[in-house]
Phi, psi and omega in degrees: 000145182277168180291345183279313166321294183300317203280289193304333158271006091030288172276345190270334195273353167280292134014265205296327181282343154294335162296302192301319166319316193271026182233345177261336192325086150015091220289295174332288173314292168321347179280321204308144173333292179313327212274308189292280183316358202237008161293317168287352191275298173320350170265328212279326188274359176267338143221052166266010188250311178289301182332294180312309196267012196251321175299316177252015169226154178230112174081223197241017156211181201279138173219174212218049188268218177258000160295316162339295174297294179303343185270325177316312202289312186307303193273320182320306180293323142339295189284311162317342195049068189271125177306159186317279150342293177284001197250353179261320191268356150312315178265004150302322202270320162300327140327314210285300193296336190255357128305326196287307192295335214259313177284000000 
C-alpha cells in the first residue's frame, strides 16, 4: 500500500476510536447543564467558520470582494428576519452588482 492509503487507513481507524470514546461518556456527563450549552454552541461557530473561510479567501489567501457586500445585505436581512430565500437572492444579486460595477 502506498502512504497515501496507510494515512486514509490511519484517520479512519482514528476516526472510528473516536466515535467510540464518545460512546463511552457517561450519560451523567452529557446531561450537565455545561455539557447540553456548550453543545448548542458547535454547529452555529462551525458554521460562522465556514461562512468566514468561504467569504474572505480565495485559494490559500484572504481576499475583500463583492462577497463581502452580499454577506453584508445577509445579516442585515438576517438580523431583519427576512425569509430565507429572499434574503440569499438579495445577497446574490447584490454580489452580481457589485462585480458588475467593479469589473
Amino acid at each position: 500500500m502506498s502512504e497515501l492509503w496507510w494515512g486514509v487507513l490511519m484517520v479512519a481507524v482514528g476516526c472510528y476510536g473516536l466515535k467510540l470514546l464518545g460512546l463511552s461518556v457517561p450519560e451523567r456527563v452529557l446531561e450537565h447543564p455545561l455539557t447540553v450549552r456548550a453543545a448548542a454552541f458547535i454547529p452555529v461557530g462551525l458554521l460562522a467558520a465556514l461562512v468566514a473561510v468561504q467569504g474572505f479567501t480565495d485559494g490559500s489567501r484572504v481576499v475583500v470582494d463583492a462577497r463581502l457586500a452580499g454577506l453584508a445585505v445577509a445579516a442585515f436581512l438576517l438580523w431583519r428576519k427576512v425569509p430565507f430565500l429572499v434574503m440569499l437572492i438579495a445577497a446574490a444579486a447584490t454580489a452580481a452588482l457589485v462585480r458588475a460595477i467593479t469589473s
